[in-house]
BAVEXRO-64815 format. One record per residue (C-alpha): residue number from 1; residue in one letter; chain; x, y, z. Coordinates in nm, 4 decimals, padded with zeros to 6 digits. Layout:
BEGIN
<pt NUM, 'A', 'A', <X, Y, Z>> ...
***
This chain:
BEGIN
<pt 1, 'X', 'A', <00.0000, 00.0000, 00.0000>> <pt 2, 'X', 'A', <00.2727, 00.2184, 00.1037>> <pt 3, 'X', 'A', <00.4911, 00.1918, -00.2082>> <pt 4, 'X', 'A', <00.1847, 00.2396, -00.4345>> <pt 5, 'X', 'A', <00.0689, 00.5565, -00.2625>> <pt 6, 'X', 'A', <00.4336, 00.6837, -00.2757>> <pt 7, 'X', 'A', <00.4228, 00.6272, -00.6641>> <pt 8, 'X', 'A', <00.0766, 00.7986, -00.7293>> <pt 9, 'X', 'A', <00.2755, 01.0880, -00.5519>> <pt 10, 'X', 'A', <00.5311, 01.0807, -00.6938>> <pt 11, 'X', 'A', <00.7888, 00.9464, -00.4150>> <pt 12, 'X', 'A', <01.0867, 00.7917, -00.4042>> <pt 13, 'X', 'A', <00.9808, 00.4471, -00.2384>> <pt 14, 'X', 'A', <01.3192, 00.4438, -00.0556>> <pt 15, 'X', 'A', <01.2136, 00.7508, 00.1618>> <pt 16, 'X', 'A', <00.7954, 00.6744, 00.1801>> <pt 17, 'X', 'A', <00.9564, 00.3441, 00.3163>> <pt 18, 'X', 'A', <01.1327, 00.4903, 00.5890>> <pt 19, 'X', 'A', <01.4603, 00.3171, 00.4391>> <pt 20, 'X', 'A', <01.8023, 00.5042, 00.4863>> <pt 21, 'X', 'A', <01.9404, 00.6481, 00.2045>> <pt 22, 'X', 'A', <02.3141, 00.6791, 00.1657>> <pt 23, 'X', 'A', <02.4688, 00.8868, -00.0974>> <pt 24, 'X', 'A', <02.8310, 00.8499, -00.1185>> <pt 25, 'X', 'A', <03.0824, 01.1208, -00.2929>> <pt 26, 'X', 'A', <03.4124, 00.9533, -00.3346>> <pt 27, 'X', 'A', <03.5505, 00.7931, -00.0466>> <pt 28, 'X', 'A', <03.5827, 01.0884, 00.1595>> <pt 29, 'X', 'A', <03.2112, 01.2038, 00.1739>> <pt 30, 'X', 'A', <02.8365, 01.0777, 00.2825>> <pt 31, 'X', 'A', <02.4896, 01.2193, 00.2929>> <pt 32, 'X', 'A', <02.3002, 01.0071, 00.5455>> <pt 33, 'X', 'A', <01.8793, 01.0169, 00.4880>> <pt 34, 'X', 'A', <01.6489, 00.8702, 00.7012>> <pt 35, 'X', 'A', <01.8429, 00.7236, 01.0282>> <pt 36, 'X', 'A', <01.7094, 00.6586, 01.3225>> <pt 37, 'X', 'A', <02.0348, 00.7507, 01.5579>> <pt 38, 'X', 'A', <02.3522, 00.7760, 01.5981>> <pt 39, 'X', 'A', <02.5199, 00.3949, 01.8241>> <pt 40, 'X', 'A', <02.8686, 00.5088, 01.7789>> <pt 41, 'X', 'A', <03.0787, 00.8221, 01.7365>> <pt 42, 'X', 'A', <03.4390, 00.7632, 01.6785>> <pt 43, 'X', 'A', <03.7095, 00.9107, 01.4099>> <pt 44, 'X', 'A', <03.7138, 00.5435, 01.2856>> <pt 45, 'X', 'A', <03.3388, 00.4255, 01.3494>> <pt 46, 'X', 'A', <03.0344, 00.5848, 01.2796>> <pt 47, 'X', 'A', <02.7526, 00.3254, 01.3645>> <pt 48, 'X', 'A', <02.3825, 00.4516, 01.2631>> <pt 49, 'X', 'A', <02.0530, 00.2944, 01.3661>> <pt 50, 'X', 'A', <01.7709, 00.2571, 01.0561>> <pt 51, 'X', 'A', <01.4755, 00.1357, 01.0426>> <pt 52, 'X', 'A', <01.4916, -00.2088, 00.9602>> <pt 53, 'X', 'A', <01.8821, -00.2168, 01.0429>> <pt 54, 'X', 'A', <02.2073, -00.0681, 01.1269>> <pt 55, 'X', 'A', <02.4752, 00.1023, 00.8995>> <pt 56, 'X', 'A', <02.8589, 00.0733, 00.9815>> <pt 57, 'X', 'A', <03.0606, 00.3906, 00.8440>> <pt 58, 'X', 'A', <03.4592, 00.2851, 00.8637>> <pt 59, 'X', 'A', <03.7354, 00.4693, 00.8030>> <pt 60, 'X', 'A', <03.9714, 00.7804, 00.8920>> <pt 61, 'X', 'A', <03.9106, 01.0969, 01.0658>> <pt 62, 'X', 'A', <03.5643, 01.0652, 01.0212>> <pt 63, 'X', 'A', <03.3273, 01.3947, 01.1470>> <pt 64, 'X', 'A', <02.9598, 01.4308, 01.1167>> <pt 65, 'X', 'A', <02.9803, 01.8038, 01.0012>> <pt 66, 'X', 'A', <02.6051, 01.8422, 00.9561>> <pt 67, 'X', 'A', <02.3189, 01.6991, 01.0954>> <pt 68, 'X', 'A', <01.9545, 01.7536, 01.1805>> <pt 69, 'X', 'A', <01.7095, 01.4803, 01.3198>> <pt 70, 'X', 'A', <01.6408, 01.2871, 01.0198>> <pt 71, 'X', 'A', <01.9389, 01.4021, 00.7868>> <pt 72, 'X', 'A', <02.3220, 01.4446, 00.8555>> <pt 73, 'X', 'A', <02.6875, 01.5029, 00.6226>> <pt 74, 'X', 'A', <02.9398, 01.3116, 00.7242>> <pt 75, 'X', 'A', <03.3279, 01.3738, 00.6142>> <pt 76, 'X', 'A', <03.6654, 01.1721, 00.6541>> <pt 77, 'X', 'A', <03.8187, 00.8638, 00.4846>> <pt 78, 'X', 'A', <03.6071, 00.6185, 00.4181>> <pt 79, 'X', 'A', <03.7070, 00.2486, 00.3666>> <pt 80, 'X', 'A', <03.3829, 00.0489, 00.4446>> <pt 81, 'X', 'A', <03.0249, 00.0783, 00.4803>> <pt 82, 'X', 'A', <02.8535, -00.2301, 00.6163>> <pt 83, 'X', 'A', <02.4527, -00.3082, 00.6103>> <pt 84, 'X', 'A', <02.4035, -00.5355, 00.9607>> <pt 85, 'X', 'A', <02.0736, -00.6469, 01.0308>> 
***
């Protein structure tokens, strides 16, 4: 029902889902959508909580520059992101 009501409006399923979106820029930038919270903060680990599971951000120097509740930029080195369930 959901994903047919998001495209009679014209909306991205991903987002009328709830799911996290993740737009990478290199290795050195990410635009995090939809999370549910932030499990971990570290210049090497950045673990986010979705909605149906967790995202692992590796890497270098990593620094959430921008964020708001449901939206956040994150900058550094990155050499794996991991999907756990």
């Amino acid at each position: 029902m959901k994903h047919r009501l998001a495209e009679h409006l014209k909306i991205p399923a991903d987002l009328a889902g709830g799911d996290m979106l993740i737009s990478l820029t290199g290795c050195e930038e990410a635009f995090v959508e939809n999370y549910r919270g932030i499990l971990e903060y570290t210049d090497a680990r950045i673990l986010l909580q979705g909605k149906g599971c967790q995202v692992l951000l590796e890497g270098k120097n990593l620094e959430v520059t921008y964020y708001t509740n449901d939206e956040m930029q994150i900058h550094g080195f990155f050499d794996c992101v991991r999907f756990l369930s």
